[in-house]
C-alpha positions in Angstrom: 65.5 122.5 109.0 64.4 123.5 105.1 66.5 119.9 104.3 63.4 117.8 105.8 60.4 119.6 104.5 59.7 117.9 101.7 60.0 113.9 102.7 56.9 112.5 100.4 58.8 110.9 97.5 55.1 110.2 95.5 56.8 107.0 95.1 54.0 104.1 94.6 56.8 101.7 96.5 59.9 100.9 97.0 61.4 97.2 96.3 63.3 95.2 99.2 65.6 93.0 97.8 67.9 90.7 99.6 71.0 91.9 97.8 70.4 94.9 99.8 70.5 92.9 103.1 74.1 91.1 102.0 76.3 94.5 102.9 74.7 95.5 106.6 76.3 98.9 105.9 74.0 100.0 103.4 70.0 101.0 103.8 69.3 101.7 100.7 70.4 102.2 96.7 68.7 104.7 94.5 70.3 103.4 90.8 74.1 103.4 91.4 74.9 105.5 94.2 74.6 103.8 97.7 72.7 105.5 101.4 74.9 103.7 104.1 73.6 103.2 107.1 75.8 105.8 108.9 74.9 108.6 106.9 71.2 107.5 108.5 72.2 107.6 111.7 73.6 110.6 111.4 71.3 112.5 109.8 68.6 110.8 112.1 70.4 112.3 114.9 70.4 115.4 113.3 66.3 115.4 112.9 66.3 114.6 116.7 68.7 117.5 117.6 66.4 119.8 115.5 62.7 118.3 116.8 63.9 118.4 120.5 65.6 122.3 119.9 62.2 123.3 118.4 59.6 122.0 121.2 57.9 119.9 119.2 55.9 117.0 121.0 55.2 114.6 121.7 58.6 112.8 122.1 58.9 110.0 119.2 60.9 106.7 118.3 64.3 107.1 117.2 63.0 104.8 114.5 60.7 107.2 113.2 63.2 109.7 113.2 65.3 107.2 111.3 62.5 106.8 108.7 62.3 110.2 107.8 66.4 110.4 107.2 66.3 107.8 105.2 63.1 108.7 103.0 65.2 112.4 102.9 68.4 110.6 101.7 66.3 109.0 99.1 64.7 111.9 97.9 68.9 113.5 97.9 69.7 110.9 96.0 66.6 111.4 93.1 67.0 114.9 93.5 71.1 114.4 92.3 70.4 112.7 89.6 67.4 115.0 88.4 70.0 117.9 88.5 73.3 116.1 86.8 70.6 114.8 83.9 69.2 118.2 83.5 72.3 120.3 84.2 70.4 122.2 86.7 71.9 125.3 88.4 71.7 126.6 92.0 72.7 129.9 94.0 76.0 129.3 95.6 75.5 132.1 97.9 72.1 131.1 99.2 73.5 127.4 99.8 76.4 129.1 102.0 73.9 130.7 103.7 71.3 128.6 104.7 74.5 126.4 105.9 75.6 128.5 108.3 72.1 129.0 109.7 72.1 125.0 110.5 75.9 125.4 111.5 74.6 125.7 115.5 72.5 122.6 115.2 75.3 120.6 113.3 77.2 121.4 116.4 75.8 120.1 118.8 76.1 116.4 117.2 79.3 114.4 118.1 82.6 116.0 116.5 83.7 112.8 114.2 80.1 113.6 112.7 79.4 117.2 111.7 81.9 116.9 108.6 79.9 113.8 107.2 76.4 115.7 108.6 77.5 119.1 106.4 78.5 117.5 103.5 75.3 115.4 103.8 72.9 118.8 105.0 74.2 120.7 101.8 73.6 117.9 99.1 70.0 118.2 100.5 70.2 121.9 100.3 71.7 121.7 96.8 68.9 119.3 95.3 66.4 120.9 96.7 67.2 124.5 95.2 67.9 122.7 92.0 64.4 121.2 92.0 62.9 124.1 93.0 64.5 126.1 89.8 63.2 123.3 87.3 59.6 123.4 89.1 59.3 127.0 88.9 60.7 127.2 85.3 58.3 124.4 84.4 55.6 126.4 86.3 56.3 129.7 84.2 56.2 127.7 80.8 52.6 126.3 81.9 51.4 130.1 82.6 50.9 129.4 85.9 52.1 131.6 88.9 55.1 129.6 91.1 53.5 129.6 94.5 55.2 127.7 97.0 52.1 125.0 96.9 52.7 124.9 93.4 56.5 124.6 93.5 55.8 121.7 95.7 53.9 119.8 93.9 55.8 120.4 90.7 58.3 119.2 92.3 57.2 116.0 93.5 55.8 115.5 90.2 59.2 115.5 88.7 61.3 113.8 91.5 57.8 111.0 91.3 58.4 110.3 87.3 62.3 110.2 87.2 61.9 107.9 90.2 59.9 105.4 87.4 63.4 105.4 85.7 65.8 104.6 88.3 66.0 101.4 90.5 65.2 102.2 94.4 66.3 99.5 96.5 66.0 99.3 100.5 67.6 97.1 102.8 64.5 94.8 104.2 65.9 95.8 107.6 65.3 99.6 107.1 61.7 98.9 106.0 57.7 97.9 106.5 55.0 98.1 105.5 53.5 101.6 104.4 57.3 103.1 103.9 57.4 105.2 100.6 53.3 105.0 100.6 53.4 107.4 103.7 56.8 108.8 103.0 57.2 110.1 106.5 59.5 107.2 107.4 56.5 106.6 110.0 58.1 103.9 112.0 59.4 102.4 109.0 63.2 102.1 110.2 64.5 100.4 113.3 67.8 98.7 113.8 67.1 97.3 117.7 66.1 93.7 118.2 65.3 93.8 122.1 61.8 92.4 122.8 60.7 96.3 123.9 61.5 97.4 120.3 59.9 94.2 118.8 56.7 94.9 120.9 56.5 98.7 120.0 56.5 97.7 115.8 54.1 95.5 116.5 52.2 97.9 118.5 51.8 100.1 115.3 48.8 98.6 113.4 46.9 98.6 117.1 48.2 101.8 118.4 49.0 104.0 115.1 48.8 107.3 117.7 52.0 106.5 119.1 51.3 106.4 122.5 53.6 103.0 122.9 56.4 105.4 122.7 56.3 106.1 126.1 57.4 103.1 127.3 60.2 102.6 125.0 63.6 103.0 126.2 65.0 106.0 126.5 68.3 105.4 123.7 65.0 104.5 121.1 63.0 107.7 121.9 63.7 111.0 120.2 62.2 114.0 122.3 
């Protein structure tokens, strides 16, 4: 899915506050605008639709999964703001089209969810062809050639310094150590409470591999 290539914010860290903690529907608040908790799920399930349709192994925790939505929702959420400040444009057209290449993945997730996961999928989309027009236009000012590695980069480089401006707050259950440092979400989000789950964060700093994952519950694995 292009909406979860780019997960590394480049953000030096992101602040837990309690206030956060006080509404148990929201993970996380990027200056104004709220990430609910449901919009993680369901772009967590999402991520696990896509890693299990594509092969990829070895299976992993739903909580890693979960990770990764959120650190994507994050980057939305910068990524917004970047292009409402700057006025940015994107191409209509190729948005409607890479959406109806994700449309068979977005239906195989529950029906009450694939309106919320589209509208979610294309703000993604949107940011992410917005950013790619500043970094290239930023790139072509500098003399430099916009390669894709270049794009990147740029790109993280401008979502990394507006982030310095804006207030990123995450609910202290949605985080740990390392989240926004790695910004893979690696095992940085997990909602269960059963002693399994509690033994397999703990089993991170001794086991970073993974391997615990196989004797997690199946509803906590993704894969």
């Amino acid at each position: 899915m292009p909406c979860v290539k780019r997960l590394l914010l480049g953000l030096a860290a992101l602040a837990l506050l309690a206030g956060c903690a006080n509404d148990p529907h929201v993970a996380a608040r990027v200056g104004d605008s709220s990430i609910s908790v449901d919009d993680v799920d369901i772009l967590g399930q999402a991520l696990c639709i896509e890693r299990v349709s594509s092969g990829q192994a070895p299976a992993t925790s739903l909580a890693s999964v979960r990770g990764s939505a959120l650190a994507a929702l994050i980057e939305s959420e910068l990524d917004a703001s970047i292009a409402r400040e700057r006025q940015l444009p994107y191409d209509a057209r190729q948005l409607g089209t890479a959406m109806q290449r994700l449309t068979p993945l977005i239906d195989q997730l529950p029906a009450g969810d694939r309106d919320r996961a589209t509208a979610i999928i294309t703000d993604l989309l949107r940011g992410q062809m917005q950013l790619s027009t500043a970094a290239q236009e930023q790139l072509q000012l500098s003399g430099q050639q916009p390669t894709q590695q270049l794009v990147t980069e740029a790109i993280r480089q401008i979502e990394t310094q507006h982030a310095k401006t804006v207030k990123i707050t995450v609910n202290p259950e949605f985080s740990s150590p390392g989240f926004g440092a790695t910004g893979d979400g690696a095992e940085s989000v997990s909602r269960a409470v059963s002693s399994t789950a509690r033994q397999a964060r703990s089993a991170l700093t001794s086991d970073p591999a993974g391997s615990y994952v196989d004797n997690l519950p199946a509803a906590q694995k993704c894969g």
